[in-house]
MILUM-329810 format. One record per residue (C-alpha): x, y, z; residue number from 1; residue in one letter. Coordinates in nm, 3 decimals. Layout:
residues N
{{X Y Z} NUM 'A'}
...
end
This chain:
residues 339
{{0.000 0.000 0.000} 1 'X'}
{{0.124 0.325 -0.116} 2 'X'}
{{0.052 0.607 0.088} 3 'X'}
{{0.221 0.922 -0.062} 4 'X'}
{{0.182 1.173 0.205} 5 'X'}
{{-0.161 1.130 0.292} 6 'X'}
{{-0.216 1.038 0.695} 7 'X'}
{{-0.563 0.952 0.608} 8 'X'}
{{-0.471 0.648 0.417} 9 'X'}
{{-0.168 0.541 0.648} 10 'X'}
{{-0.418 0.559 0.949} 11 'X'}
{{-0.747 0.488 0.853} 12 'X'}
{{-0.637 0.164 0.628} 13 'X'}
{{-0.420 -0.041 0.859} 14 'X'}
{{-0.722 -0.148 1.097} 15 'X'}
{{-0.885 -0.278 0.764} 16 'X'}
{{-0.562 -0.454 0.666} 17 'X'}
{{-0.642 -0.599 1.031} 18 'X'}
{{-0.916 -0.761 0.866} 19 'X'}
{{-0.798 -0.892 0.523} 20 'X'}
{{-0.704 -1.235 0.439} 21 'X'}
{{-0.288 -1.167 0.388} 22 'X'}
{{-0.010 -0.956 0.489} 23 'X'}
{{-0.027 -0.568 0.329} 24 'X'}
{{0.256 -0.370 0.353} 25 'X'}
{{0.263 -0.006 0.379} 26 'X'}
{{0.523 0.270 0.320} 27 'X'}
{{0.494 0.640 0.191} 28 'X'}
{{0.690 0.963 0.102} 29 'X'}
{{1.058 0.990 0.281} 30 'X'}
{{0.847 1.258 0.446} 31 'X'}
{{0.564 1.045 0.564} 32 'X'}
{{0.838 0.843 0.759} 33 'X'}
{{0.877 1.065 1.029} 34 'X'}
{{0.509 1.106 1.095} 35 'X'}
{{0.363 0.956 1.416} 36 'X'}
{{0.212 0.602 1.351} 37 'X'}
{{0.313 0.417 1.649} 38 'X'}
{{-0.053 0.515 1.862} 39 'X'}
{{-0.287 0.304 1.600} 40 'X'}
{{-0.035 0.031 1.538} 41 'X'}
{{0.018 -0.039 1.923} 42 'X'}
{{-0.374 -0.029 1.961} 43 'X'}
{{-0.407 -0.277 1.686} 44 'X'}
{{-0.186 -0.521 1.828} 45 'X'}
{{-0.383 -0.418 2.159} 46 'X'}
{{-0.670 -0.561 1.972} 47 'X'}
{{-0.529 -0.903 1.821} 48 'X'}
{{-0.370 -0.787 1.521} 49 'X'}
{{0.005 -0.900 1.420} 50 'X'}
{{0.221 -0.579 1.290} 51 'X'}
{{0.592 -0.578 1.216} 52 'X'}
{{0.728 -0.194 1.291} 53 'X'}
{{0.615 0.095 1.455} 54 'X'}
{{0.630 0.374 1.138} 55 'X'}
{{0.617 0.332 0.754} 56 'X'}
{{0.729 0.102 0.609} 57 'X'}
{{0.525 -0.174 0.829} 58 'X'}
{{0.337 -0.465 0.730} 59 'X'}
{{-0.021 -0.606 0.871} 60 'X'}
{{-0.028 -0.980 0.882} 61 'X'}
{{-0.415 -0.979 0.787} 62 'X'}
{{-0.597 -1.305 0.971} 63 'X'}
{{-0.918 -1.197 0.787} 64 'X'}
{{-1.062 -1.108 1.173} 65 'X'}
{{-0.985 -0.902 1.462} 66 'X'}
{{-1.043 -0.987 1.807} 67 'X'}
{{-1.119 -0.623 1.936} 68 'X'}
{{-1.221 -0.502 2.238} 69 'X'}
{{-1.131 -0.165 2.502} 70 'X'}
{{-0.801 -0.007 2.405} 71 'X'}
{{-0.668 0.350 2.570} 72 'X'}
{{-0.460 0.558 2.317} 73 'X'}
{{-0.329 0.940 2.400} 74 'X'}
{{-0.462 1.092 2.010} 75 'X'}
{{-0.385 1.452 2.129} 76 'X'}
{{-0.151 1.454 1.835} 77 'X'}
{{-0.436 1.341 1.567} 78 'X'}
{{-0.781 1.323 1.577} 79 'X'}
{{-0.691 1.015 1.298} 80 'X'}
{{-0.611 0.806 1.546} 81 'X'}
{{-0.955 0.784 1.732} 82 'X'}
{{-1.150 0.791 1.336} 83 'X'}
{{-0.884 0.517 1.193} 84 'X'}
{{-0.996 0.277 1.449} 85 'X'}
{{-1.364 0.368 1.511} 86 'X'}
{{-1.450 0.326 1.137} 87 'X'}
{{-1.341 -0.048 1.106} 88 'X'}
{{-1.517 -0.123 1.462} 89 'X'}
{{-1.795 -0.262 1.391} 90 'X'}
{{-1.607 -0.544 1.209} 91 'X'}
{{-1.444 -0.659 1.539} 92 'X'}
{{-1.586 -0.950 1.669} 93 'X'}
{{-1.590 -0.785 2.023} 94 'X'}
{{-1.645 -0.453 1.924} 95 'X'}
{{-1.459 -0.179 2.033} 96 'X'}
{{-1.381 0.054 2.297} 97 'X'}
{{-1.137 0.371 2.211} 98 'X'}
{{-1.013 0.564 2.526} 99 'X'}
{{-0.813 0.898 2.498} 100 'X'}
{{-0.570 0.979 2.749} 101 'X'}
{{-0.376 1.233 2.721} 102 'X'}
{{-0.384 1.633 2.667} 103 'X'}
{{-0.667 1.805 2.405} 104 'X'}
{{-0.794 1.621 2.143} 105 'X'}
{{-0.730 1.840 1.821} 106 'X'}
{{-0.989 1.851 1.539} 107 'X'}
{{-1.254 1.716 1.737} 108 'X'}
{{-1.553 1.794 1.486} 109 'X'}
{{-1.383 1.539 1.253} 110 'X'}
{{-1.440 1.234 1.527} 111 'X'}
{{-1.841 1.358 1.571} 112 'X'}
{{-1.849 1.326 1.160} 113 'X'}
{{-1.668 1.012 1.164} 114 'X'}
{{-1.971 0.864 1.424} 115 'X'}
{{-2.208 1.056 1.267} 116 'X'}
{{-2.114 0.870 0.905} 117 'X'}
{{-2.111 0.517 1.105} 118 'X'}
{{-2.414 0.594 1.256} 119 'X'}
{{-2.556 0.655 0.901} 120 'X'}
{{-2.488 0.314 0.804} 121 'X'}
{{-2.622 0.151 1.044} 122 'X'}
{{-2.402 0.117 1.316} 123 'X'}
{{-2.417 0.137 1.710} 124 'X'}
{{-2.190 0.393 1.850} 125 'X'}
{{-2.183 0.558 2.168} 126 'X'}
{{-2.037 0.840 2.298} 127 'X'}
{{-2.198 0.990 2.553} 128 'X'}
{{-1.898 0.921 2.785} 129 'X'}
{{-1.624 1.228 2.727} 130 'X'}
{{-1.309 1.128 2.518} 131 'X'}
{{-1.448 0.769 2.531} 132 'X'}
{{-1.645 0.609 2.202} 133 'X'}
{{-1.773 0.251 2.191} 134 'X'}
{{-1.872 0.071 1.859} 135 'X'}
{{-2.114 -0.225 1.869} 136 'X'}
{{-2.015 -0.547 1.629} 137 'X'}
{{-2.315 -0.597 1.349} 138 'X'}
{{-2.380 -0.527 1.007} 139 'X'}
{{-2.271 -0.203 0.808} 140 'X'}
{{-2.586 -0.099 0.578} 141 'X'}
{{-2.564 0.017 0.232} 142 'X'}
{{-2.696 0.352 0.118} 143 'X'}
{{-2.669 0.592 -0.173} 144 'X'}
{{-2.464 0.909 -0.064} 145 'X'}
{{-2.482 1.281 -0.178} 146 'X'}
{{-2.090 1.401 -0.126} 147 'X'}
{{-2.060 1.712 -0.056} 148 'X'}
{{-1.766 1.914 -0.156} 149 'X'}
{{-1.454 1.951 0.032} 150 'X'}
{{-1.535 2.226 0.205} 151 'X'}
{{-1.117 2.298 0.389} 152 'X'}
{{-1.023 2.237 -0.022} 153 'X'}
{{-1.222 2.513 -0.139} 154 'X'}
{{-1.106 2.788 0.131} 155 'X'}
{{-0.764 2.885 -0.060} 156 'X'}
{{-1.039 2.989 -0.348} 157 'X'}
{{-1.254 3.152 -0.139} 158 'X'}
{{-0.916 3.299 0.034} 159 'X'}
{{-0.874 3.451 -0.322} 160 'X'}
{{-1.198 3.651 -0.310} 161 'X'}
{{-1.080 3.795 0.038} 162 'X'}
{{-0.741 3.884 -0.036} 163 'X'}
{{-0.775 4.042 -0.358} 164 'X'}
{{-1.149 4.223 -0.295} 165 'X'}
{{-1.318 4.018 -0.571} 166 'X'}
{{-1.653 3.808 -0.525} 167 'X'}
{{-1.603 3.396 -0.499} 168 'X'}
{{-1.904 3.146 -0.550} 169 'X'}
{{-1.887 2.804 -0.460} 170 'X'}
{{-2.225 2.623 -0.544} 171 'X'}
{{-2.339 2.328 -0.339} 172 'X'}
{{-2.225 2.450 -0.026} 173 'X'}
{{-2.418 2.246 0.261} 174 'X'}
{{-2.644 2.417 0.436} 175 'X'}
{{-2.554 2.175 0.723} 176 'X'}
{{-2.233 1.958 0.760} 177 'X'}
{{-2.012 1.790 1.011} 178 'X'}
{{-1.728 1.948 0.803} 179 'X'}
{{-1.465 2.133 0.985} 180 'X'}
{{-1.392 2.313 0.704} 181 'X'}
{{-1.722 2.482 0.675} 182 'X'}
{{-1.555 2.667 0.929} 183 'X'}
{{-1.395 2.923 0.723} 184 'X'}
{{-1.733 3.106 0.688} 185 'X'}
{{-1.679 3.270 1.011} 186 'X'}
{{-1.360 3.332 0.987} 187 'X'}
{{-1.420 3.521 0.661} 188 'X'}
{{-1.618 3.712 0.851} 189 'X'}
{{-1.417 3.803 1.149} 190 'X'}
{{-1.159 3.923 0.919} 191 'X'}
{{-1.420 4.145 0.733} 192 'X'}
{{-1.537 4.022 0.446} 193 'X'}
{{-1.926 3.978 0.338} 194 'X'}
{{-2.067 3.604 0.362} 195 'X'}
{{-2.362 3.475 0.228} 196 'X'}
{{-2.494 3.104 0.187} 197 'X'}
{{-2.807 3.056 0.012} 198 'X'}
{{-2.926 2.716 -0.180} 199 'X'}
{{-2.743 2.766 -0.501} 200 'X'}
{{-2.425 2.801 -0.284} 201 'X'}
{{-2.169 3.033 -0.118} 202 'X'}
{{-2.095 3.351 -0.193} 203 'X'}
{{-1.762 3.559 -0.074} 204 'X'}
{{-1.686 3.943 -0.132} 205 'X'}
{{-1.391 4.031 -0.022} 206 'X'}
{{-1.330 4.365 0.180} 207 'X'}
{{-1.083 4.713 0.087} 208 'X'}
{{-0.857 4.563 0.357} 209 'X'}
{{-0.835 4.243 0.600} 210 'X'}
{{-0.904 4.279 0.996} 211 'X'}
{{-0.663 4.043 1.235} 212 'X'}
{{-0.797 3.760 1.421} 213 'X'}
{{-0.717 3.623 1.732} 214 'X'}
{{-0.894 3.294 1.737} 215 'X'}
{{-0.858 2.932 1.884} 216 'X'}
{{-0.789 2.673 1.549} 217 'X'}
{{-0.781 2.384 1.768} 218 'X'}
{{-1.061 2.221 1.587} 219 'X'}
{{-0.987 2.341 1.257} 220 'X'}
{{-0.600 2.321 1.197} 221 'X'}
{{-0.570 2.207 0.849} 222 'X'}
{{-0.740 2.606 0.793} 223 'X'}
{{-0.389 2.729 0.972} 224 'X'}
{{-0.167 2.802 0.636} 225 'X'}
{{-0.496 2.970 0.450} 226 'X'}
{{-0.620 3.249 0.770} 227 'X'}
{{-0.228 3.284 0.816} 228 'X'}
{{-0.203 3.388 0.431} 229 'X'}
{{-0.482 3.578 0.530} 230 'X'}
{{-0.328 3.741 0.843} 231 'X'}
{{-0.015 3.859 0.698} 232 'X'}
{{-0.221 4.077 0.429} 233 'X'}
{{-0.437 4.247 0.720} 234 'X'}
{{-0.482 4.590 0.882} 235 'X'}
{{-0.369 4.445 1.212} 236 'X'}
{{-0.180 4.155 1.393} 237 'X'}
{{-0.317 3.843 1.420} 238 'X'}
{{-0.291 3.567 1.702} 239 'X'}
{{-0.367 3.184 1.600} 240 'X'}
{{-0.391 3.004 1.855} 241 'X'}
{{-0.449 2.600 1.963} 242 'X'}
{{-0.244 2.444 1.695} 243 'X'}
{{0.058 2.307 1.832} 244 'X'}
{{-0.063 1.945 1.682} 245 'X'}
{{0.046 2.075 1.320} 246 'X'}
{{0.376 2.044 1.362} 247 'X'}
{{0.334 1.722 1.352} 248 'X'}
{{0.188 1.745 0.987} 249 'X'}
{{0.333 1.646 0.663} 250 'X'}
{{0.583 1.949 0.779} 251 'X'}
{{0.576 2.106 1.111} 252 'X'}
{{0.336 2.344 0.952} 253 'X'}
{{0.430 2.618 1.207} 254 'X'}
{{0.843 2.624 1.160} 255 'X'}
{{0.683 2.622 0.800} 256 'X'}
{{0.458 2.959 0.777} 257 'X'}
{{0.685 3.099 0.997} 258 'X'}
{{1.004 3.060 0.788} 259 'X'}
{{0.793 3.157 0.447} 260 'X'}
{{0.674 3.471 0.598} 261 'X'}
{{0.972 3.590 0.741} 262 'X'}
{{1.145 3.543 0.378} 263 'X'}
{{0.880 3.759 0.231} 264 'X'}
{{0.966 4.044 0.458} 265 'X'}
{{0.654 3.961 0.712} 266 'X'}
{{0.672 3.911 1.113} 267 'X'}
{{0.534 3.543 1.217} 268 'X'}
{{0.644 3.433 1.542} 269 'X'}
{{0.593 3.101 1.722} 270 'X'}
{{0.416 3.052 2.022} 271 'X'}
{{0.416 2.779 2.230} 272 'X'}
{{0.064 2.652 2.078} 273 'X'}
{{0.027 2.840 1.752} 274 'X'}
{{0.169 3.178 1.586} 275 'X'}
{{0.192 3.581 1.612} 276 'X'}
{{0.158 3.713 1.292} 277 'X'}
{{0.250 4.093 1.254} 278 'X'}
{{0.130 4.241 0.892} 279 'X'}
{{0.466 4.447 0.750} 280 'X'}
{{0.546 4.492 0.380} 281 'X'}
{{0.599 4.223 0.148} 282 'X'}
{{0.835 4.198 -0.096} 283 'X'}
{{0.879 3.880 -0.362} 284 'X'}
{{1.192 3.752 -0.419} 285 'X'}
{{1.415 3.478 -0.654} 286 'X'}
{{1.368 3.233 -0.394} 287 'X'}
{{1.039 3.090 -0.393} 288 'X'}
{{0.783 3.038 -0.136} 289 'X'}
{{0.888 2.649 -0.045} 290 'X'}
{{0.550 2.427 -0.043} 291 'X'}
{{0.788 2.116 0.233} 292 'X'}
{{0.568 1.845 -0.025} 293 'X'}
{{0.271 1.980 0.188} 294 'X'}
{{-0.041 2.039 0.009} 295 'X'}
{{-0.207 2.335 0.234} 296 'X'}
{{0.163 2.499 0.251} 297 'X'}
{{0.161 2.536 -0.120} 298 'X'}
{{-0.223 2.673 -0.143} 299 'X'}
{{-0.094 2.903 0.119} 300 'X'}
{{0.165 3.000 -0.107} 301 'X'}
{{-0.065 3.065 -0.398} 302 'X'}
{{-0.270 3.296 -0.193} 303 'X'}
{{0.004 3.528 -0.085} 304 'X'}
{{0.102 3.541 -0.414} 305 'X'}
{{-0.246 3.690 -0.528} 306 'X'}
{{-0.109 4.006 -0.344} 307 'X'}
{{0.256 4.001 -0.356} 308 'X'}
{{0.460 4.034 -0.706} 309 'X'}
{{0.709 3.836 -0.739} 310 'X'}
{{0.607 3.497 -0.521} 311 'X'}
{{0.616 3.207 -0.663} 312 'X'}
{{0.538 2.826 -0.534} 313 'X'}
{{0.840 2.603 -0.602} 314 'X'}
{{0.614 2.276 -0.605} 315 'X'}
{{0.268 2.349 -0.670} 316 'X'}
{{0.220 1.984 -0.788} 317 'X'}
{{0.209 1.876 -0.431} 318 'X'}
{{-0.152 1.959 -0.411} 319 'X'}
{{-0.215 1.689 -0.611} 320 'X'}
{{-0.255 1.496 -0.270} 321 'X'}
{{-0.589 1.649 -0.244} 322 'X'}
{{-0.701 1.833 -0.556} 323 'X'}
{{-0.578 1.727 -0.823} 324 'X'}
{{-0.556 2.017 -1.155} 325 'X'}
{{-0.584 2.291 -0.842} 326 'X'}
{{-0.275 2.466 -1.095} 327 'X'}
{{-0.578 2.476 -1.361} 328 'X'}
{{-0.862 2.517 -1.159} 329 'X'}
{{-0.665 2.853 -0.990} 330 'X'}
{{-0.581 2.975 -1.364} 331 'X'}
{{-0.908 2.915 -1.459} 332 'X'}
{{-1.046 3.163 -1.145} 333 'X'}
{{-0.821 3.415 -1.222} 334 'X'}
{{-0.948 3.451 -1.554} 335 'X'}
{{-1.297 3.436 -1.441} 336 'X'}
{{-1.396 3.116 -1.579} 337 'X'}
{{-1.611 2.773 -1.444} 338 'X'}
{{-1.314 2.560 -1.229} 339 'X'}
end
């Protein structure tokens, strides 16, 4: 199994190897070495499975079942952790029991739509007990699905609107969601520009100039590198705050925005759970804002850019991950046309 970059598929997939008939190896990106993977594999083996290593590369020996029952993990570096194992336990022949121990869970509003998608389908959760979720064993239903968009995908566009005082429409917008992305409404907002969601969609105007922020991302992280681009545009400083998870990321996403900021001529400082971001001057350059193979670091990039001459993205390809033809569906915004 071939994971790129993507945590989603190196933590969500190993409790299905769990189940498979067969051993399934998985590795990933040089990058995607040094991310933490140790929490799900040691509550695997917790629960019956057989694993050989403790980070990519590693290998499930699938027995085609999995024993479950109550494991206690410390996820307070990724809500992926609690969602990974929740999502294939229903499948254990005991069930399951996840416990987190540990500091704040980050991204919590992505565990409530993992149960709420399980729940969808049929199966038993509960979670009524804080930081504690338990799965009953029994059939997974069927059902047709209406996806919605990708709602933290479409905020560098929407970004675009804000930073550059245009008008940004993205139709099918859910009028309700368990995305954490739809987040970025509010935000918008705080930060001054006009927000409307109707049925067709959602509509962004941008302001004459940006207001600073200081707000609590805890839930919403993978937003960080799109309100930063945002902060280091606006009338005022900007605190971001909760966030001390991404730096354990596909890049420590705060050493990240702070080093591509400061390059640009612009004043982001780390704090001990997030960054200060001071608006100065910017000023492109011949070196070029560096993406670190990290998907929201390059959007990031492309949003600055919008605003300062000269910036350029040295590996917008790495989006890909995500969205793949965002390099075309970006051109094709910028010159006003369907993306």
């Amino acid at each position: 199994m071939e994971c790129g970059l993507a945590g989603t598929v190196m933590r969500f997939l190993p409790p299905v190897a769990a189940l498979a008939e067969g051993d399934v190896r998985f590795d990933g990106d040089p990058q995607a070495r040094s991310r933490p993977m140790s929490t799900v594999l040691s509550a695997l083996r917790t629960l019956g499975a057989k694993i050989d290593g403790d980070a990519l590369p590693f290998t499930v020996h699938g027995r085609g079942e999995l024993p479950g029952g109550e494991v206690t993990i410390d996820a307070s570096a990724s809500s992926q952790f609690v969602s990974g194992l929740l999502l294939s336990g229903a499948r254990c022949a005991q069930g399951l029991v996840v416990r987190h121990e540990g500091s704040q869970l980050p991204s919590l509003p992505h565990i409530e739509m993992t149960v709420d998608m399980l729940r969808a389908v049929g199966v038993v959760v509960d979670d009524f007990e804080a930081n504690t979720w338990r799965v009953q064993p029994g059939p997974i239903s069927g059902r047709n699905w209406v996806i919605e968009p990708d709602l933290s995908n479409a905020a560098p566009f929407l970004a675009a609107a804000a930073v550059t005082g245009g008008e940004l429409h993205v139709p099918h917008w859910p009028a309700r969601t368990t995305q954490a992305g739809d987040s970025i409404r509010a935000i918008l907002q705080l930060m001054g520009c006009s927000v409307t969601l109707a049925e067709s969609g959602l509509t962004v105007s941008g302001p004459d100039r940006l207001t600073g922020v200081d707000i609590d991302l805890h839930d919403v992280g993978e937003l960080t590198p799109t309100v930063a681009a945002l902060a280091v545009l606006a009338d005022g400083p900007t605190r971001l705050r909760g966030i001390a998870h991404l730096r354990g990321h596909e890049t420590d996403r705060l050493a990240a925005l702070s080093t591509e900021i400061t390059a640009l001529g612009g004043r982001a400082e780390q704090t001990a759970d997030g960054l200060q971001i001071t608006p100065l001057p910017l000023r492109g350059s011949s070196r070029p804002w560096h993406a670190y193979a990290d998907h929201r670091m390059a959007t990031a990039g492309a949003i600055v850019g919008l605003a300062v001459p000269d910036v350029t993205v040295d590996d917008i390809a790495t989006t890909d991950k995500t969205l793949p033809g965002f390099e075309a569906m970006w051109h094709a915004m910028l010159a006003g046309g369907r993306s």
